[in-house]
C-alpha positions as CSV (number, residue, x, y, z in Angstrom):
1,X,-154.7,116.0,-3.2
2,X,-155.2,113.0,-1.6
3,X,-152.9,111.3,1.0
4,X,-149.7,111.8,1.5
5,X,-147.4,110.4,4.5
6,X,-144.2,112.3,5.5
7,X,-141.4,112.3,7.9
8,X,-140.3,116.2,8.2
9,X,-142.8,118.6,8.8
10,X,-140.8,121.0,7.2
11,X,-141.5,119.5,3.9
12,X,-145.1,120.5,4.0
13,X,-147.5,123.4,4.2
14,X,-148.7,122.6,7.4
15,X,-150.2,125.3,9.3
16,X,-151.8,126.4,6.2
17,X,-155.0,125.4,7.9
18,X,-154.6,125.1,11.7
19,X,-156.1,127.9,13.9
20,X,-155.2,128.8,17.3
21,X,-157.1,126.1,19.0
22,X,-155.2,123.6,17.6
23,X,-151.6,125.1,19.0
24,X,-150.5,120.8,20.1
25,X,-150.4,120.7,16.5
26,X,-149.0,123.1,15.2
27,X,-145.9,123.8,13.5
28,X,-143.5,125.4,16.2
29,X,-145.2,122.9,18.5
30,X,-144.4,119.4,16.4
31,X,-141.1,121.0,15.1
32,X,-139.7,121.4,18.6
33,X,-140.2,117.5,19.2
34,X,-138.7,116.8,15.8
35,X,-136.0,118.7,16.5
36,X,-135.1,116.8,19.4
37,X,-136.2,113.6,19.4
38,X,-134.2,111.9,16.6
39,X,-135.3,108.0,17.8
40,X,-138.4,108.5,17.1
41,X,-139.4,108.2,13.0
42,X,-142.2,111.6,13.1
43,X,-145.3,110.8,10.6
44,X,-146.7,113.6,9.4
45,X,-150.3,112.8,7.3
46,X,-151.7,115.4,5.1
47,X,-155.2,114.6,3.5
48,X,-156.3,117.8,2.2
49,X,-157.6,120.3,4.5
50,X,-156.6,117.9,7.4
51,X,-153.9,117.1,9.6
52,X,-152.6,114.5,11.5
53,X,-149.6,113.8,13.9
54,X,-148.0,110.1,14.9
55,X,-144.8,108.7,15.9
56,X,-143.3,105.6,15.3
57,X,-140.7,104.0,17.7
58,X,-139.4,100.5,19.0
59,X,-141.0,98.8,22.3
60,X,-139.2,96.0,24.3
61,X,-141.5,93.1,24.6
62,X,-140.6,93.3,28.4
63,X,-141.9,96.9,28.7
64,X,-145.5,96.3,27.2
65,X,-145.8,92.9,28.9
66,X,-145.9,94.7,32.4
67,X,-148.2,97.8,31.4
68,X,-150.7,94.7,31.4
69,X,-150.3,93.2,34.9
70,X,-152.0,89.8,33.6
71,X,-149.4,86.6,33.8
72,X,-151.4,85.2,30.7
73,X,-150.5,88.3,28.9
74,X,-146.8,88.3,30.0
75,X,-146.8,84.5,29.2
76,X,-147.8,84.7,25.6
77,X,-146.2,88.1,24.6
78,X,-142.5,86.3,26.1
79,X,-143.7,83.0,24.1
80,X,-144.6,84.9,20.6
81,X,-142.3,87.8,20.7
82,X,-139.3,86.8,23.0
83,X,-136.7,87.6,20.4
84,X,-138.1,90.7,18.8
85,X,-138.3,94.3,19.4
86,X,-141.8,95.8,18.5
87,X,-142.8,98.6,16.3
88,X,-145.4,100.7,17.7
89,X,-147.6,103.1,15.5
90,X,-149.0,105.8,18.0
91,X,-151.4,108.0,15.9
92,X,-150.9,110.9,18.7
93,X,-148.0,112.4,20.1
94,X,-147.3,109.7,22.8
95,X,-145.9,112.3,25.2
96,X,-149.3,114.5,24.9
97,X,-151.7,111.6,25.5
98,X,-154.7,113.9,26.5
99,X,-155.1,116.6,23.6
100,X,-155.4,115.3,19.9
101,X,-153.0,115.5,17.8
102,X,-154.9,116.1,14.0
103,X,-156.6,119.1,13.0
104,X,-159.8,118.6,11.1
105,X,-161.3,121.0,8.2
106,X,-163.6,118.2,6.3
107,X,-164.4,114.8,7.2
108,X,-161.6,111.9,6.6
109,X,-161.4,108.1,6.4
110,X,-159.5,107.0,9.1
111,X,-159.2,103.5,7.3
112,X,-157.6,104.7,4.1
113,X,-155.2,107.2,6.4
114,X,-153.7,103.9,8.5
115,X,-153.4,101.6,4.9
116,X,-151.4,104.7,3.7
117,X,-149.3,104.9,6.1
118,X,-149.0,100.7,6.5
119,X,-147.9,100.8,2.9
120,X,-145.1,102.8,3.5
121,X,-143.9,101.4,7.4
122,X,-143.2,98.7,9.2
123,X,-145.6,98.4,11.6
124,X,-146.7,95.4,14.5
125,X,-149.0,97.8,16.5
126,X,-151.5,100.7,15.7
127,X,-152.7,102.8,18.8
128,X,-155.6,104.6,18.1
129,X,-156.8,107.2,20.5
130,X,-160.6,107.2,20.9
131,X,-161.0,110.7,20.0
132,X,-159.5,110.3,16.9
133,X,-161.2,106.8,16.2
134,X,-164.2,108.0,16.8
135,X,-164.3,110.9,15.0
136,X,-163.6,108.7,11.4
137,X,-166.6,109.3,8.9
138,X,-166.7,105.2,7.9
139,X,-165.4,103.8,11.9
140,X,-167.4,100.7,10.7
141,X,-164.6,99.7,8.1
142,X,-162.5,99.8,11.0
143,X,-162.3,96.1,11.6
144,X,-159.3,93.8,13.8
145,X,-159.1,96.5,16.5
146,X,-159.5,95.8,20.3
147,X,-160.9,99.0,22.2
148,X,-158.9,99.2,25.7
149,X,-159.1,100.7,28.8
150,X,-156.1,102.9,29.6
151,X,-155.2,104.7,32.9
152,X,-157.5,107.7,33.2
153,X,-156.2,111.7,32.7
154,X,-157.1,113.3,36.2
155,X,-158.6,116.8,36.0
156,X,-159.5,119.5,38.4
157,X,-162.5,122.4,37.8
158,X,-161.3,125.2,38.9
159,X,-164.0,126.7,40.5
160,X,-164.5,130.4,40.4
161,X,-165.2,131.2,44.2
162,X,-161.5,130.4,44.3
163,X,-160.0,133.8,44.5
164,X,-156.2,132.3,45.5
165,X,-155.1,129.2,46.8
166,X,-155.8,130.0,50.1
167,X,-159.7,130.2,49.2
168,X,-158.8,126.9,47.3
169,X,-157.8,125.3,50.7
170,X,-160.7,126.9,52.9
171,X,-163.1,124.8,50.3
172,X,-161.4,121.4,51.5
173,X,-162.7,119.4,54.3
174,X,-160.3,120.0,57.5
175,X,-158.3,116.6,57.2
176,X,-157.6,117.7,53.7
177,X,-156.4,121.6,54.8
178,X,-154.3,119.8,57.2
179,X,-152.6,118.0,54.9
180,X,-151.9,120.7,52.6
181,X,-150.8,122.8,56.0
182,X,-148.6,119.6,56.1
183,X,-146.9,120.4,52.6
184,X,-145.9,123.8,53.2
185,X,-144.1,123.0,56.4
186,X,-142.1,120.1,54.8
187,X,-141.6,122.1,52.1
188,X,-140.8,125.8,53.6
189,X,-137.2,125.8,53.0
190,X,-137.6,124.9,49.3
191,X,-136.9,128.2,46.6
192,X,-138.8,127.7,43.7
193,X,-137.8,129.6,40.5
194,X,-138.9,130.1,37.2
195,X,-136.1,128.6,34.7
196,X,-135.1,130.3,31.7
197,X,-133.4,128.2,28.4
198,X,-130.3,129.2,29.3
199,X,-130.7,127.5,32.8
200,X,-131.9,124.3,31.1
201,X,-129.4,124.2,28.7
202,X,-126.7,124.1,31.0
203,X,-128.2,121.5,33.2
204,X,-129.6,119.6,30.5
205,X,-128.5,116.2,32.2
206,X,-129.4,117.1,35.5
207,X,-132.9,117.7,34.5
208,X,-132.8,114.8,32.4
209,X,-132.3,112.5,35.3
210,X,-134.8,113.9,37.4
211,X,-137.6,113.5,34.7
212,X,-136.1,109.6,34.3
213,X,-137.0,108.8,37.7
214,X,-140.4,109.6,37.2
215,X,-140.9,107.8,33.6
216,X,-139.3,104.6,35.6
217,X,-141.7,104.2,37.8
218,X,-144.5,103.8,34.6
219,X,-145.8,100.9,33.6
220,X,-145.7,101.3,29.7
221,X,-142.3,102.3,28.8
222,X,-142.4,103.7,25.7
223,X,-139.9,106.0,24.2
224,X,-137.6,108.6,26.0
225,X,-138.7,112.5,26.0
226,X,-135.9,114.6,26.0
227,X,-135.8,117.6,28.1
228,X,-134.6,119.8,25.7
229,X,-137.6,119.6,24.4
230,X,-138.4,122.7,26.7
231,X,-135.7,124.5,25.8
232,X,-137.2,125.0,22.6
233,X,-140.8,125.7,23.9
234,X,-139.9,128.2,26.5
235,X,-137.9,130.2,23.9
236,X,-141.3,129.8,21.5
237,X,-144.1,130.2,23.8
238,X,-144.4,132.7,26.7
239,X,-147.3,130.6,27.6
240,X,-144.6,127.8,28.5
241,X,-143.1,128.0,32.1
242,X,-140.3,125.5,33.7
243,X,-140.7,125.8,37.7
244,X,-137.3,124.5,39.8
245,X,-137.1,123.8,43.0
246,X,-134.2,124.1,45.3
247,X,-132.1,123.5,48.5
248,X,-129.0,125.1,48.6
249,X,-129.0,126.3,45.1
250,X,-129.6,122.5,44.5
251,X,-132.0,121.5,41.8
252,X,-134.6,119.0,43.6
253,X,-137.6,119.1,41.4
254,X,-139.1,120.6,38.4
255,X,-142.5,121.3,37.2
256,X,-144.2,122.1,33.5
257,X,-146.7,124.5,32.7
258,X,-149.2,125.1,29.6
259,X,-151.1,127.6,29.6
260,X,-153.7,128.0,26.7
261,X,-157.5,128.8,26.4
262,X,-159.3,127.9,29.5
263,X,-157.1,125.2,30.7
264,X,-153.7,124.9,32.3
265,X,-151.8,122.0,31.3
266,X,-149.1,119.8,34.0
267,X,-147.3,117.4,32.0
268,X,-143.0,117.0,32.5
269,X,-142.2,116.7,36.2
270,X,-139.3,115.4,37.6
271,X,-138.0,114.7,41.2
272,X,-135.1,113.0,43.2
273,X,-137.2,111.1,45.2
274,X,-134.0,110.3,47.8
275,X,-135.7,114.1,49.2
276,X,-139.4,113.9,48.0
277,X,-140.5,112.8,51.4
278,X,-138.6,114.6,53.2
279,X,-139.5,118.0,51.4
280,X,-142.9,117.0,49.9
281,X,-141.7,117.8,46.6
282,X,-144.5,116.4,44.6
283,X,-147.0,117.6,46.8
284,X,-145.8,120.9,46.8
285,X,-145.5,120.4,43.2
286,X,-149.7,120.3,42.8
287,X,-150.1,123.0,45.4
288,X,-148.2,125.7,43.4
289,X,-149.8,124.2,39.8
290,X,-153.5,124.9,41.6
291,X,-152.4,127.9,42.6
292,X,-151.0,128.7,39.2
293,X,-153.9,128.4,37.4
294,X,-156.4,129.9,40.0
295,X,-154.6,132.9,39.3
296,X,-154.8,132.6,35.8
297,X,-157.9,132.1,36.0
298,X,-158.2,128.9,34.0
299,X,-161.7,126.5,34.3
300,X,-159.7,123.3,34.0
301,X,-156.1,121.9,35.1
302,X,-154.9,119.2,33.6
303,X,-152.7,117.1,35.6
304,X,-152.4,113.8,33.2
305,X,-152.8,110.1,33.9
306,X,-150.3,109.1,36.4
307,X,-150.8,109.0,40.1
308,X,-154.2,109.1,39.9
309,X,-156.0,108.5,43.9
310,X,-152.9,110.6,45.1
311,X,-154.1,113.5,42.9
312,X,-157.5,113.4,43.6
313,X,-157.3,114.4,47.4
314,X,-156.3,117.7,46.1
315,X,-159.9,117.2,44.1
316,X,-159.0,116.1,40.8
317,X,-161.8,113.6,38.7
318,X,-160.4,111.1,36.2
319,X,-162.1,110.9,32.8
320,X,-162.1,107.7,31.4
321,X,-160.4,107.3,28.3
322,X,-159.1,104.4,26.0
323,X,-157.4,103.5,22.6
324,X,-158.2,101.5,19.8
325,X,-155.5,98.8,19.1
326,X,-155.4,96.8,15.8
327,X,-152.2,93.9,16.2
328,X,-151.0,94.2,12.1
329,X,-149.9,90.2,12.6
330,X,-153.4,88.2,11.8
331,X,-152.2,85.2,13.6
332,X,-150.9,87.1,16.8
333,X,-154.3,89.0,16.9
334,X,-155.8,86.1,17.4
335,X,-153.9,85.2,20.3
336,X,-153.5,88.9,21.2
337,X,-157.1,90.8,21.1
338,X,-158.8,88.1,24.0
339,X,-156.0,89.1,26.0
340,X,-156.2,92.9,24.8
341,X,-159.8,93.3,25.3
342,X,-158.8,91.9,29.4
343,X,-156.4,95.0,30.2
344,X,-158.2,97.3,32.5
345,X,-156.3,99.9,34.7
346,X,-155.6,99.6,38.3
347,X,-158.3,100.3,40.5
348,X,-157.7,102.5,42.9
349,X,-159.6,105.0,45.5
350,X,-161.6,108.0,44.7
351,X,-161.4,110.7,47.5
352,X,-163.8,113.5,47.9
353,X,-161.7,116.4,49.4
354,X,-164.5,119.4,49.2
355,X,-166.5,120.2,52.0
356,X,-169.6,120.5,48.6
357,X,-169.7,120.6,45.3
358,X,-170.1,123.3,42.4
C-alpha cells in the first residue's frame, strides 16, 4: 500500500490494526482532538500495518525563543525569523508528550514517512520524539537532526504496601507528612466533585480559563488545548474522570484522570492561582491523584513534565527524555543545530521524601 498522508482520520481504516494497548491512538481517542481542535492541521500516516499520529500548527518566534533561556538563541531566532510565524511538525500528539502516538505491526522507515509528509506540507520544524526516532529500522539515514534535551516526565511507583493514602503518607519522612498534614488543613473547606459533560459543557469558558493560567506559565507555548476536549472523552471513556474543586459552589480548580493498564495518567489541570495558596489547590491536587491511583491499584502515576522538584517531594522520579529536531531550512540549521544541541532543561532539586526505598 505504501504511504499515504491524510488529514481526517475518518477517511481511513484506522483501528483496523490497533489493539487495546495502543488506546492514545486510537480512533475515538484522536477523533475527539480532531473534533475540537480546528487550528491545528491533524496528519494522519498510514504505511501498511502501521500507524502514526502528528499535528501541524503555527509557533510565534517569541514563544520558542524563551523555551530556550540562552540570549544567543533568543538573539539569532529574533535576527533570522523576526518577521515570520513558524510551522512546527510534531510527530506526536503535542498535548500527550509522554505516550507515543503510532502503532507498530512491522518495521517502518522513519525517513521515507517524514519526505512523505514534507512533500505534501509546509514545514520549518520536525520534532521527533526519541521513542519514535529510535524505533526507525534505517535511524542512520536520519541525517540534519539535533537530539535535545527536553524537561523530564515526573513519575511515581506506586508501591504496593500502600493500602490508602494514609499508608502512602506514614512511608514519608516526618517533615514530608507534615507538609502533607499542611495541605489538608489549607484545603479542608474545599468540595471536590466529579464533573459530568453536562457540567463542562456549561462552563466551558470557566474551565477554559483556569487551564490557560497554567499553560501561561510554560515556557514553550505551543498550540491551545481546548477543554472540550474532555467533554468528548468523559462521554467515551469511563476510564476518563474530571475532578472540580470548590468554595461556595465556586469552581477553583480542576484535575484530569486516565486510567488504563497499570498506570494512571494526570495531564489537564487548571487553577486560579489568586486562591492556590491560600487553599493549596495544587497540592491538594497531587494528594487526591496518589490517592486515586493507590486505590486503583495502579504501578505507575504519571504526573507529566511540568513542575518537576515541586512534584518530587511527594516522591515522583523524572525520566529523562528528549526529541530529535531536524530545521527543514539548510542555511538556518546551520546557524540553528550549535544552538539546538546547547538547550538543556532547568536544573533543579531532587528530593528524597521516603523514609526507604522499594
Amino acid at each position: 500500500m505504501g504511504i499515504k498522508v491524510l488529514n481526517d482520520i475518518s477517511s481511513i481504516e484506522w483501528d483496523k490494526s490497533i489493539g487495546n494497548e495502543h488506546i492514545f491512538v486510537s480512533y475515538d481517542f484522536l477523533k475527539c482532538y480532531q473534533d475540537h481542535h480546528s487550528n491545528l492541521e491533524h496528519i494522519y500516516v498510514v504505511d501498511d500495518e502501521n500507524r502514526f499520529y502528528g499535528h501541524l500548527f503555527n509557533v510565534k518566534v517569541s514563544d520558542i525563543s524563551d523555551y530556550g533561556r540562552n540570549l544567543l538563541f533568543k538573539c539569532l531566532l529574533h535576527f533570522f525569523l523576526r518577521f515570520t510565524q513558524l510551522r512546527f511538525f510534531y510527530f506526536i500528539n503535542s498535548f500527550l508528550t509522554n505516550v507515543p502516538s503510532f502503532s507498530l505491526n512491522k518495521e517502518f522507515y522513519l525517513d521515507q514517512i517524514i519526505i512523505s509528509v514534507l512533500k505534501e506540507k509546509e514545514v520549518d520544524f520536525v520534532v521527533i520524539p526519541d521513542f519514535l526516532f529510535e524505533h526507525s529500522s534505517n535511524t542512520s539515514k536520519l541525517s540534519g537532526y539535533v537530539k535535545v534535551e527536553v524537561e523530564e516526565e515526573m513519575i511515581l511507583n506506586i508501591s504496593k504496601a500502600w493500602l490508602d493514602f494514609n499508608t502512602y503518607k506514614s512511608s514519608l519522612k516526618t517533615k514530608y507528612r507534615k507538609r502533607i498534614n499542611n495541605i489538608y488543613k489549607r484545603s479542608k473547606s474545599l468540595e471536590i466533585r466529579l464533573l459530568d459533560s453536562s457540567y463542562i459543557e456549561s462552563n466551558k469558558d470557566q474551565i477554559q480559563q483556569l487551564f490557560d493560567n497554567v499553560t501561561k506559565k510554560a515556557s514553550f507555548k505551543g498550540t491551545v488545548f481546548n477543554v472540550e476536549t474532555l467533554y468528548s472523552l468523559i462521554n467515551r471513556y469511563k476510564t476518563f474522570n474530571l475532578y472540580g474543586y470548590f468554595i461556595d459552589n465556586n469552581l477553583l480548580a480542576f484535575s484530569s484522570e486516565f486510567s488504563h493498564v497499570d498506570k494512571l495518567y494526570s495531564y489537564f489541570v487548571g487553577i486560579d492561582y489568586s486562591c492556590n495558596k491560600k487553599y493549596s489547590l495544587y497540592e491538594r491536587i497531587l494528594c487526591e491523584t496518589i490517592s486515586n491511583a493507590i486505590k486503583l491499584k495502579k504501578h505507575h502515576l504519571v504526573f507529566g513534565r511540568t513542575a518537576n522538584e515541586f512534584k518530587s517531594n511527594f516522591g515522583a522520579y523524572p525520566k529523562k527524555s528528549y526529541v530529535y529536531i531536524l530545521v527543514k531550512n539548510k542555511y538556518l540549521r546551520i546557524v540553528l543545530n550549535r544552538i539546538l544541541t546547547k538547550i538543556r532543561p532547568r536544573k533543579w532539586v531532587q528530593r528524597f521524601p521516603f523514609k526507604s526505598f522499594d
